[in-house]
C-alpha positions as CSV (number, residue, x, y, z in Angstrom):
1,X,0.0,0.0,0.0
2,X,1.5,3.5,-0.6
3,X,1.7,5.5,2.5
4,X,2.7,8.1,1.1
5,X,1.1,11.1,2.8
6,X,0.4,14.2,0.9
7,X,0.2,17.8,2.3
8,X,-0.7,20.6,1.1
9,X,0.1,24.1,2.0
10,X,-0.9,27.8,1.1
11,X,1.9,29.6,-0.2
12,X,3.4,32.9,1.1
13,X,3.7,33.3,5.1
14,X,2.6,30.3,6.0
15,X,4.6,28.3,3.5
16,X,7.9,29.4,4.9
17,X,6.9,29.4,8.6
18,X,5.2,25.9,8.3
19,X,8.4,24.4,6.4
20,X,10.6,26.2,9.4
21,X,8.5,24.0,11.9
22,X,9.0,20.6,9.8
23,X,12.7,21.0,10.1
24,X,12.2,21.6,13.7
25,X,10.5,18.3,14.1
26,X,13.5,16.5,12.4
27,X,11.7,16.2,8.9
28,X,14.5,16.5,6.2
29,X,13.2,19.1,3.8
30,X,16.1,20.1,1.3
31,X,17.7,23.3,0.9
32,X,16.0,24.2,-2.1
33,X,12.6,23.3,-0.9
34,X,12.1,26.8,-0.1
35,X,12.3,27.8,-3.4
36,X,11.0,25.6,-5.6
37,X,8.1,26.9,-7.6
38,X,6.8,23.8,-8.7
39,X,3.4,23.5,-7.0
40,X,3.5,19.5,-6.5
41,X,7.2,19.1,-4.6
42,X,7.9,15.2,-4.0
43,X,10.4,14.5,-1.2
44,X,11.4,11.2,-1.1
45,X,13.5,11.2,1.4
46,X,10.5,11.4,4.1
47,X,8.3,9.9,1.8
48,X,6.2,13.2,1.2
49,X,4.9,14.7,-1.1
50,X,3.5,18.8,-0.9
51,X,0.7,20.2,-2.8
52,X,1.1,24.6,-3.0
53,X,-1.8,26.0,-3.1
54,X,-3.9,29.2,-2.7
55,X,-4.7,29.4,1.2
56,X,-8.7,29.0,0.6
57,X,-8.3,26.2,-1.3
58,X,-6.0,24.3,1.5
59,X,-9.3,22.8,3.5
60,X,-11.1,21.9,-0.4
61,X,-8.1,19.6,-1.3
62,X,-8.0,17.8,2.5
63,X,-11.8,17.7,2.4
64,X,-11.8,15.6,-1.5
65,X,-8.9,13.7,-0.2
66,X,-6.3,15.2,-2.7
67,X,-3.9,15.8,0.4
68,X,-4.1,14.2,3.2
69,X,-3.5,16.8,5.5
70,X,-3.0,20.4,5.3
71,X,-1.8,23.8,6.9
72,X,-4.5,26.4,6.8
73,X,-5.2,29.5,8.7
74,X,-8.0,29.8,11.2
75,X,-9.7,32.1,9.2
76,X,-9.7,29.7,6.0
77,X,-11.2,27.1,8.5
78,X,-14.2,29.2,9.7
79,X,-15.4,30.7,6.1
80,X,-15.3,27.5,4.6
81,X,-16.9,24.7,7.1
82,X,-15.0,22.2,5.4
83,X,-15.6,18.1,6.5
84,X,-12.0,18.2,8.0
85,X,-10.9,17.8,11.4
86,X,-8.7,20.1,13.2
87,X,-5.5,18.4,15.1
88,X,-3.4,20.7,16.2
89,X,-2.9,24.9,16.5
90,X,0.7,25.1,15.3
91,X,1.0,28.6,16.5
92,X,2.1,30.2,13.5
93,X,1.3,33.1,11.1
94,X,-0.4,34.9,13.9
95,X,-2.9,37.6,13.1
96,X,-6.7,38.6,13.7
97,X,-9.7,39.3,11.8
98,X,-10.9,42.4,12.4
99,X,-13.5,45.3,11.5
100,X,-12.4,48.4,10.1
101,X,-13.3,51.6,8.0
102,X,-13.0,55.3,7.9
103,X,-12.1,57.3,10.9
104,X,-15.1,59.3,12.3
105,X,-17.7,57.4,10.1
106,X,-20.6,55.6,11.4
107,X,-22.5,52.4,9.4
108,X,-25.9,53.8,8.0
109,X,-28.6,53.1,9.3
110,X,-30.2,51.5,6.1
111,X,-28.6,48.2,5.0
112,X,-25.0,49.2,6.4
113,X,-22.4,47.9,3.7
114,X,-19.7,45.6,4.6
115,X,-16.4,44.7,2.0
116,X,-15.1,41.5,3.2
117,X,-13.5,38.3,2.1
118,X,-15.4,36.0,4.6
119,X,-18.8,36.9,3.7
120,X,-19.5,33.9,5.9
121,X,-17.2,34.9,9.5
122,X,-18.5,38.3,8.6
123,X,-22.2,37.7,8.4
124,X,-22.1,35.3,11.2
125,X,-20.6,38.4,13.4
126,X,-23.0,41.1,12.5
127,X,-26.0,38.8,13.2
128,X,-24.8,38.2,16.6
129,X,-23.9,41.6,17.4
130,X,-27.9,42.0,16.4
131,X,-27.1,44.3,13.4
132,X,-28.2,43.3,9.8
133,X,-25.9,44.4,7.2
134,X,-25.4,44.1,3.0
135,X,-21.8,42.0,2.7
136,X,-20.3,42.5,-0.7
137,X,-17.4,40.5,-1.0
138,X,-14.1,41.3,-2.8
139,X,-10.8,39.1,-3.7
140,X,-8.3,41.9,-2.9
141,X,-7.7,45.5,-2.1
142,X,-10.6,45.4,0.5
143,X,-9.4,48.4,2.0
144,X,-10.2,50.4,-1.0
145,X,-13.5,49.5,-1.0
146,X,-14.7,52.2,2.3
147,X,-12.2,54.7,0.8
148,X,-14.6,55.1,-2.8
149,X,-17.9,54.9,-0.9
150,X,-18.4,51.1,-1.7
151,X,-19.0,50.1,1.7
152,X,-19.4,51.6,5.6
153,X,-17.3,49.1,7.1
154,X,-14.7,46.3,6.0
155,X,-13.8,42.9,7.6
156,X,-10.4,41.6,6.9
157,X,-7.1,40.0,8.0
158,X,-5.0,42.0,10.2
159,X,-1.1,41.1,11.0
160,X,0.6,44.2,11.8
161,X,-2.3,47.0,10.8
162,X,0.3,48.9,8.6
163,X,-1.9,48.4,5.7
164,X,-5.4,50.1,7.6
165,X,-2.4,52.9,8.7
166,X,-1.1,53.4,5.4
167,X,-4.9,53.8,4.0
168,X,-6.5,55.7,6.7
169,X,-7.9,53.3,8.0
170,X,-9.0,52.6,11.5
171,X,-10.1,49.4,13.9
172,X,-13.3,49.3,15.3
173,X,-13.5,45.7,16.5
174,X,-11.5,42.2,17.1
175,X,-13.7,39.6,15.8
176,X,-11.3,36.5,16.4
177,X,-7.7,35.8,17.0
178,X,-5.9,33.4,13.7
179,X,-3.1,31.1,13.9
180,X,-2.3,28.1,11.4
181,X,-3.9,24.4,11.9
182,X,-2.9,21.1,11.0
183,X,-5.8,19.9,9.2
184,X,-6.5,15.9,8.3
185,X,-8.6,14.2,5.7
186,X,-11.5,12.0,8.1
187,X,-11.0,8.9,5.5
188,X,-6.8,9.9,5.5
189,X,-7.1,9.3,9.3
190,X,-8.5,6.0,9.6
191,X,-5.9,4.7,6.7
192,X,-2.7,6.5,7.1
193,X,-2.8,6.9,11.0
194,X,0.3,6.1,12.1
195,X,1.6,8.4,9.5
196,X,-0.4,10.9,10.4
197,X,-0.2,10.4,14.3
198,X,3.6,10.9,14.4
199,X,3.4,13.9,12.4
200,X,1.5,15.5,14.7
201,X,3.1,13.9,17.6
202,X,6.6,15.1,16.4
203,X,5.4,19.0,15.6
204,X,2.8,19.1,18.9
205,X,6.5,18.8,20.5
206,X,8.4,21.5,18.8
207,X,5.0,23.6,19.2
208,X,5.2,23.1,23.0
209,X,8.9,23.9,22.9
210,X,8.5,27.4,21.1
211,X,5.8,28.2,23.1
């Protein structure tokens, strides 16, 4: 049987943290596994192979069982409601999702507009804060959207907040704090668990270490 496991990974950030915390846990990535742009990297030496993907579409490839596991953020996890279980918060790529807009504005009072890429997280928030808003989503740039009248309010990602700063923008709220998870394929889990098992096994203990 091949027991080969497959994960797959969002580039960017996470990528090079998540690759950081394999070689911590004694896998033997090589040298130029950092920069390879292929987007299926084989590594034969561990008997793994890595799928690079966009970070939404980390949870769709562990849920169809493409990859067997995966490394996606929180916030991926909670927009999606993928059939995946979670194993383990690997502490990594930490950030928030937040709400933020305009200094000095207030949401109108009509349908208040809200730019977001988790139409989902963000709907789910305004309904329990008892507020009914119109969520437009957007792919990129959501910060332009309050600064051309598109929307009262935005929802997005937050790491450092240079990027509301350097567009004028301003927090209002914390929705919910982000970090990267180790992600697992139910079917994966029952077939490949001793694989699977020590791989979380062997990071859980560098996770404990750095934390």
């Amino acid at each position: 049987m091949n027991d080969k496991l497959t994960i797959a990974m969002p580039k960017g950030r996470i990528f090079e943290e998540a690759a950081e915390l394999l070689r911590k846990a004694e896998y033997k990535l090589p040298p130029e596994f950092d920069e390879n742009r292929k987007l299926i990297i084989d590594v034969e030496a561990e008997n793994l192979r890595f799928i690079l993907a966009k970070p939404m579409d980390v949870a769709t490839y562990v849920e169809h069982g493409v990859a067997d596991v995966g490394i996606a953020g929180k916030d991926v996890l909670l927009e999606e409601e993928r059939n995946v279980y979670e194993l383990l918060d690997l502490k990594i790529s930490e950030c928030y999702l937040a709400v933020a807009g305009l200094p000095g504005t207030k949401m109108n009072d009509v349908a208040p507009k809200v730019a977001t890429k988790y139409p989902n997280v963000a709907a789910a928030y305004f309904r329990q804060q008892g507020e009914q808003v119109e969520i437009i989503k957007l792919n990129g740039s959501i910060e332009l959207a309050p600064l051309i009248g598109l929307s009262d309010r935005i929802v997005d990602i937050v790491s450092t907040g240079r990027t509301l700063v350097e567009n004028g923008l301003v927090e209002f709220e914390r929705i919910t704090d982000v970090t990267s998870r180790l992600i697992v394929n139910p079917v994966s889990y029952r077939i490949k668990d001793s694989r699977i098992n020590e791989l979380v096994k062997r990071l859980s203990e560098v996770v404990q270490l750095e934390g």
